[in-house]
Backbone as ProteinMPNN parsed JSONL, in Angstrom:
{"seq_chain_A": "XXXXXXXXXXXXXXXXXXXXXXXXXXXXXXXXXXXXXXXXXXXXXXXXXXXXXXXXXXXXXXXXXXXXXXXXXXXXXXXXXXXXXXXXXXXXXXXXXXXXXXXXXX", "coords_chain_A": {"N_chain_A": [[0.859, -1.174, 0.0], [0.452, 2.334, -0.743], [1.795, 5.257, 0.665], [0.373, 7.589, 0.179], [-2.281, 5.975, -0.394], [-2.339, 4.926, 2.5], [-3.016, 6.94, 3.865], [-5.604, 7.829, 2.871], [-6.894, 5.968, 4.01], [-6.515, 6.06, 6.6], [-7.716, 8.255, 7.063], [-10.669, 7.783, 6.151], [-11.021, 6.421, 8.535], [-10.849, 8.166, 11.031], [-12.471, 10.71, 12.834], [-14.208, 13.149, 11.535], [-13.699, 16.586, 12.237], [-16.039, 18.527, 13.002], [-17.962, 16.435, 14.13], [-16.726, 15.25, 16.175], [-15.973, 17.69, 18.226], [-18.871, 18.289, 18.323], [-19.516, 15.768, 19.408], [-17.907, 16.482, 22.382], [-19.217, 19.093, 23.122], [-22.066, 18.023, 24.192], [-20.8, 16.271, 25.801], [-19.915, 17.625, 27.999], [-21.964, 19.498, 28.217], [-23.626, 17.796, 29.789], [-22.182, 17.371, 31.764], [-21.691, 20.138, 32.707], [-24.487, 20.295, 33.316], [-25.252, 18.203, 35.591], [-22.912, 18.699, 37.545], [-24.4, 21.499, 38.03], [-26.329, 20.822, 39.504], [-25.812, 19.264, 41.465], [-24.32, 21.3, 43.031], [-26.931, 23.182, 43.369], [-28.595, 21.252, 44.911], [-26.378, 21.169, 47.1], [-26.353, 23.473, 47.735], [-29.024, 23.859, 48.831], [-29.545, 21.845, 50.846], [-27.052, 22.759, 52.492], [-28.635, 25.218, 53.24], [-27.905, 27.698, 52.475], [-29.637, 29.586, 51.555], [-30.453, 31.126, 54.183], [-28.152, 32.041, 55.349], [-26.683, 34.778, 56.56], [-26.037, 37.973, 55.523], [-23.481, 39.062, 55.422], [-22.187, 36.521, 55.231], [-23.467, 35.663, 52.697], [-22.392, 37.692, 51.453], [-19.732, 37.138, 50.814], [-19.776, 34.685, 49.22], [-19.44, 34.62, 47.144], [-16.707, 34.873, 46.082], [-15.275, 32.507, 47.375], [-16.917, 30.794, 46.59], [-16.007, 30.8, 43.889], [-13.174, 30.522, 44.523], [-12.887, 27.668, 44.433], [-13.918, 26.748, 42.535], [-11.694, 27.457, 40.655], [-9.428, 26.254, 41.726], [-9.861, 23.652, 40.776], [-7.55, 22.297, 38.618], [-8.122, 21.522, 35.457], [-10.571, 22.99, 35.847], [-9.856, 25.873, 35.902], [-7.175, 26.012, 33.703], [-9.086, 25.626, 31.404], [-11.173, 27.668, 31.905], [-9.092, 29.903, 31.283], [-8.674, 29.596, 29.261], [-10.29, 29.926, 28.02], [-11.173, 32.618, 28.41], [-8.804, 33.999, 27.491], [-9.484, 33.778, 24.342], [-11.329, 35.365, 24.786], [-14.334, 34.642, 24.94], [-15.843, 34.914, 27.504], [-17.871, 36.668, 29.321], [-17.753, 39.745, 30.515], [-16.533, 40.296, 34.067], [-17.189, 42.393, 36.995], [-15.913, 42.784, 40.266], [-15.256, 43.315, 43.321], [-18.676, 43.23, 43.015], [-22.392, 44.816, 43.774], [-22.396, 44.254, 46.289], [-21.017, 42.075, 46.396], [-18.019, 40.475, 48.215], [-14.39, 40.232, 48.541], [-13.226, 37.717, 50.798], [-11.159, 39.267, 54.01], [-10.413, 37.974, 55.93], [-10.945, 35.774, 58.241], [-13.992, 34.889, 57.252], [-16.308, 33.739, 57.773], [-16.818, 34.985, 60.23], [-19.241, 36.861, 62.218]], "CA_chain_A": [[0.0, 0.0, 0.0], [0.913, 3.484, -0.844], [1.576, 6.252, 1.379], [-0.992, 8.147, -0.07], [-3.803, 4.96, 0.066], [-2.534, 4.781, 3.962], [-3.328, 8.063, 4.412], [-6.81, 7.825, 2.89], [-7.493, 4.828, 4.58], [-6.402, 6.586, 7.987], [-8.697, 9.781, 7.086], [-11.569, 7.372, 6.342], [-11.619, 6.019, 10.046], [-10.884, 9.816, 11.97], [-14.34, 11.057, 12.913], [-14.497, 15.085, 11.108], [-13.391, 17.647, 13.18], [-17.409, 18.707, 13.687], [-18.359, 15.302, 15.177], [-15.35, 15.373, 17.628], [-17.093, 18.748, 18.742], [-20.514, 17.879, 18.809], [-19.64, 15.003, 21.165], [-17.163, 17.271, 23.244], [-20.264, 19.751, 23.434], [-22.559, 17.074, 24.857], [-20.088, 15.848, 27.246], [-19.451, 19.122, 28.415], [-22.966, 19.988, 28.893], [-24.173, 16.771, 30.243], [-21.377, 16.932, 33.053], [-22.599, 20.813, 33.437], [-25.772, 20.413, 34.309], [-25.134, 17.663, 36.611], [-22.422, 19.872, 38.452], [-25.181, 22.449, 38.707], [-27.481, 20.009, 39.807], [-25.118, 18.912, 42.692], [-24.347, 22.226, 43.775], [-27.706, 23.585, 44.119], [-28.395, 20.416, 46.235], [-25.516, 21.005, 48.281], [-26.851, 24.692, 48.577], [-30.35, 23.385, 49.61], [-29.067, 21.19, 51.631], [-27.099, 23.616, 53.675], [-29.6, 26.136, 53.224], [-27.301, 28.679, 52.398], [-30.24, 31.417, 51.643], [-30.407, 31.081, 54.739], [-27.14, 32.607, 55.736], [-25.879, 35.975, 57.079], [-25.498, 38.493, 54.569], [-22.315, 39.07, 55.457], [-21.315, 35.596, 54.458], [-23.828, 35.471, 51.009], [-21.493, 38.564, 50.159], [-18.023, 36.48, 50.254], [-20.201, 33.487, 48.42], [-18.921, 34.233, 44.879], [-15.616, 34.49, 46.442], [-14.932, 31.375, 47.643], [-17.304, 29.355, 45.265], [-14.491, 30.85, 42.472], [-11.583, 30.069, 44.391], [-13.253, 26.261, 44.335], [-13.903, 26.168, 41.172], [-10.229, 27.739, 40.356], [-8.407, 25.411, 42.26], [-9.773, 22.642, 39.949], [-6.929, 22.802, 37.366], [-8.563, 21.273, 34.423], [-11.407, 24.404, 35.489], [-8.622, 26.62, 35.931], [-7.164, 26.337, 32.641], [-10.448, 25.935, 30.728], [-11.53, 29.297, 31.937], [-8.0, 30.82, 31.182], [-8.376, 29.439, 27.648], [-12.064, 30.742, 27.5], [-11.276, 34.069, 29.006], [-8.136, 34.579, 26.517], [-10.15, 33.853, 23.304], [-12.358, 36.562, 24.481], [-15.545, 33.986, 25.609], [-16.667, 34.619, 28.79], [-18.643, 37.89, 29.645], [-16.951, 40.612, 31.5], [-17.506, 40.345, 34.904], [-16.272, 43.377, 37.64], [-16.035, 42.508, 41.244], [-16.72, 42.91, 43.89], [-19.863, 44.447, 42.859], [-23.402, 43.96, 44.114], [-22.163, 43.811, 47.771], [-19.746, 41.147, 47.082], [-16.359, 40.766, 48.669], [-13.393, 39.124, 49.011], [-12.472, 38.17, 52.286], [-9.796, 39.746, 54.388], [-9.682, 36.94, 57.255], [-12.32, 34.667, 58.68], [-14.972, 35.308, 56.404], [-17.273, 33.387, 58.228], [-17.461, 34.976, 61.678], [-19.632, 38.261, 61.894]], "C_chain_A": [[0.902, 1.232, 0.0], [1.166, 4.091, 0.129], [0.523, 6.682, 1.275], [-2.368, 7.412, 0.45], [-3.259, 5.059, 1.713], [-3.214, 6.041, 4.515], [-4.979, 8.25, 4.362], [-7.429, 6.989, 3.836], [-7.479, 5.476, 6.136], [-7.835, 7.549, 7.625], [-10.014, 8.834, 7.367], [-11.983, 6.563, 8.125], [-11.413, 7.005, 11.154], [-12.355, 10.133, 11.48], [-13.92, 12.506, 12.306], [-14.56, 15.825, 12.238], [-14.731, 18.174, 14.013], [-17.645, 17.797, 14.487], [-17.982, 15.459, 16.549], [-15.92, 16.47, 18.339], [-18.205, 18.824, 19.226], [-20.492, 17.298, 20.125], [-19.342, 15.997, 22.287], [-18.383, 18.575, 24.025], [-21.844, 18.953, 24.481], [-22.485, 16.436, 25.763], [-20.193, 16.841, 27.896], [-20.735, 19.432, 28.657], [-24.032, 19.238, 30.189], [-23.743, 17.014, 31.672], [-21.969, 18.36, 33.748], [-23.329, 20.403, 34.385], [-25.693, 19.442, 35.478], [-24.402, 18.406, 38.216], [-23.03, 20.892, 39.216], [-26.159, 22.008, 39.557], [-27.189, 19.58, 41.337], [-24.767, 19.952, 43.296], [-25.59, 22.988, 44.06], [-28.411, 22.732, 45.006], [-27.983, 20.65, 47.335], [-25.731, 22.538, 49.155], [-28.164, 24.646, 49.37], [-30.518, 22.744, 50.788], [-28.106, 21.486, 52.531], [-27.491, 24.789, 53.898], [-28.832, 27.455, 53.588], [-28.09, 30.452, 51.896], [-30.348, 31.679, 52.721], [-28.873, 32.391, 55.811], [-27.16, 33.906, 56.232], [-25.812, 36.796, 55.931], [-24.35, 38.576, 54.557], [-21.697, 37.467, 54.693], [-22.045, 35.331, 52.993], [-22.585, 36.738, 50.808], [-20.169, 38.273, 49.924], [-18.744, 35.276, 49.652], [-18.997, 33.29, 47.447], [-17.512, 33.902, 45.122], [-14.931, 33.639, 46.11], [-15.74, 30.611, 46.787], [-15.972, 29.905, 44.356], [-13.491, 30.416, 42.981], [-12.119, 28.909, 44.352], [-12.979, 26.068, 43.339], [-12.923, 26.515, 40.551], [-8.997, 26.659, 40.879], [-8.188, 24.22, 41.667], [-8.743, 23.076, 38.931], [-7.538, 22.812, 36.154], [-9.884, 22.738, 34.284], [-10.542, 25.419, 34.607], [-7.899, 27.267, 34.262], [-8.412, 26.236, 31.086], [-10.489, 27.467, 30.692], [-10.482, 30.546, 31.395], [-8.102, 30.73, 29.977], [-9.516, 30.404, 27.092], [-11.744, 31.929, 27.427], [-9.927, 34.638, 27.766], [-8.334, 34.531, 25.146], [-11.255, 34.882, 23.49], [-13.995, 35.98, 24.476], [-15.99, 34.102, 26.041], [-16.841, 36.25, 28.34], [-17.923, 38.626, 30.775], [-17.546, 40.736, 32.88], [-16.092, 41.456, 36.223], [-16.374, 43.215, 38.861], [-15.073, 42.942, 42.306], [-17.664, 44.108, 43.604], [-21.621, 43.551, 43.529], [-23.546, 43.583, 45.573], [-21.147, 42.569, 47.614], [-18.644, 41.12, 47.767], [-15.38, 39.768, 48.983], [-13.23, 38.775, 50.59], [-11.461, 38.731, 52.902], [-9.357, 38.902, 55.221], [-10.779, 35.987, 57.471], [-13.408, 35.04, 58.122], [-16.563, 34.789, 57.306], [-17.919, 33.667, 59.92], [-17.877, 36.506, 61.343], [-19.05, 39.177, 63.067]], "O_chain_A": [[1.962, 1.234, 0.626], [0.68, 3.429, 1.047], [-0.384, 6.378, 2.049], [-3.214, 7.825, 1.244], [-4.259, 5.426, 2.33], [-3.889, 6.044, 5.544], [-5.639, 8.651, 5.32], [-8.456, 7.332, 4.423], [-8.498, 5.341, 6.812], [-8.925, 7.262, 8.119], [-10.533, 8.891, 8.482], [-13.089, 6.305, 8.601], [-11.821, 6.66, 12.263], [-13.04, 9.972, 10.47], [-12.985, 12.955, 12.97], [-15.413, 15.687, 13.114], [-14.744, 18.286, 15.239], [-17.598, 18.102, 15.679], [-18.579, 15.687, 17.601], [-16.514, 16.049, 19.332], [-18.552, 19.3, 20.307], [-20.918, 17.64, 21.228], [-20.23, 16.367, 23.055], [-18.366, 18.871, 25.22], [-22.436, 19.574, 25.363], [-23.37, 15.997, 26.498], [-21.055, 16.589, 28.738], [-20.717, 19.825, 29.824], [-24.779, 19.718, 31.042], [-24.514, 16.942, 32.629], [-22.542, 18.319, 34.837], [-23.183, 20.192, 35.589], [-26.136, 19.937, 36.515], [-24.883, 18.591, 39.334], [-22.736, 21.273, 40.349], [-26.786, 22.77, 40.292], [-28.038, 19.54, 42.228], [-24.835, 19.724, 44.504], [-25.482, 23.602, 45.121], [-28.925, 23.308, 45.966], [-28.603, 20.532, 48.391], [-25.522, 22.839, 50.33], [-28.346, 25.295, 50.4], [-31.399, 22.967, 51.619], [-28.025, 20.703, 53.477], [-26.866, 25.511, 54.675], [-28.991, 28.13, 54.604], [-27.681, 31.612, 51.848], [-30.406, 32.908, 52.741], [-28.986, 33.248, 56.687], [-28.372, 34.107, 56.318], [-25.376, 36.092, 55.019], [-23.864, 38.114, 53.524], [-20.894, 37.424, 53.761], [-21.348, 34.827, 52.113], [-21.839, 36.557, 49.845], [-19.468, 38.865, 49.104], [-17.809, 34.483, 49.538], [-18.152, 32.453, 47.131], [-17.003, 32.913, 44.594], [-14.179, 33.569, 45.138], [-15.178, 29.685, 46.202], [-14.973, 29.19, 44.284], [-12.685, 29.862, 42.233], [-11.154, 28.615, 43.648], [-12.026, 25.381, 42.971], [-12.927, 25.898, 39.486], [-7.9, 26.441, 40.364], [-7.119, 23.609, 41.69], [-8.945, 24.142, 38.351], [-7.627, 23.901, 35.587], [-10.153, 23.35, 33.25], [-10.472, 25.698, 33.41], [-8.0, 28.396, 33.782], [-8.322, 26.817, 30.005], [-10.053, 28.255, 29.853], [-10.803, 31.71, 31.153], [-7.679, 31.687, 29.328], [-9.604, 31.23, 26.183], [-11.981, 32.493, 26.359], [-10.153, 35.699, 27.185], [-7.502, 35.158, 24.49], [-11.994, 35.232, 22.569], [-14.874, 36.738, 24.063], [-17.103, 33.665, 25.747], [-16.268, 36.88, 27.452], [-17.577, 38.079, 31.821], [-18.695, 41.137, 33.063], [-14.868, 41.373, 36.322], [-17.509, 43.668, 39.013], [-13.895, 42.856, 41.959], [-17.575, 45.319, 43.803], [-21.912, 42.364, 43.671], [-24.428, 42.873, 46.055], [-20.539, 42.125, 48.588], [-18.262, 42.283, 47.898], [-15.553, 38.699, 49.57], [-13.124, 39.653, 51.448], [-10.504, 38.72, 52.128], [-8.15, 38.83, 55.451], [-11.409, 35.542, 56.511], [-13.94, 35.852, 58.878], [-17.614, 35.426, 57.373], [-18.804, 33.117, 60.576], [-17.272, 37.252, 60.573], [-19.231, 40.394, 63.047]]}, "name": "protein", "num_of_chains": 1, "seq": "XXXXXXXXXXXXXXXXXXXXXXXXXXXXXXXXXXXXXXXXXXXXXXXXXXXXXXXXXXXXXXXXXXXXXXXXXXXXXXXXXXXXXXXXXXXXXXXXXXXXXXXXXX"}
């Protein structure tokens, strides 16, 4: 067999760049919603409307450093955010805040 015929023969069993996507989009949303699904659980379930204002306004905070600490997030979002993807977001606004120390005692 040729080079060339190997090459076709390879192409014919690689799925098209779209496919590979599609799935990747599917995975990726599937695992979403589950994620979201498990964290508003885990917010229901410690009935975090509940809370203090003071600690809803370090929420976003600390949920981001969570979800930052995941690497695979981590660089996702860095890839997202340097293609110019994500939506500009300015903080702390809205009453949020970082913490400065024990966030959780008033």
């Amino acid at each position: 067999m040729s080079r060339s015929e190997e090459v076709t023969v390879e192409r014919q069993r690689l799925q098209p760049p779209q496919i590979h996507f599609q799935k990747l989009e599917e995975l990726m949303q599937r695992h979403a919603a589950a994620l979201e699904a498990d964290v508003r659980a885990l917010q229901q379930t410690d009935e975090t409307a509940q809370w203090s204002m003071a600690w809803k306004q370090r929420y976003n905070w600390h949920f981001a450093n969570c979800f930052a600490r995941q690497t695979v997030f981590r660089n996702w979002a860095a890839d997202a955010m340097a293609w110019g993807l994500l939506p500009d977001r300015d903080y702390p606004n809205r009453g949020n805040h970082q913490p400065s120390s024990d966030v959780f005692q008033d």
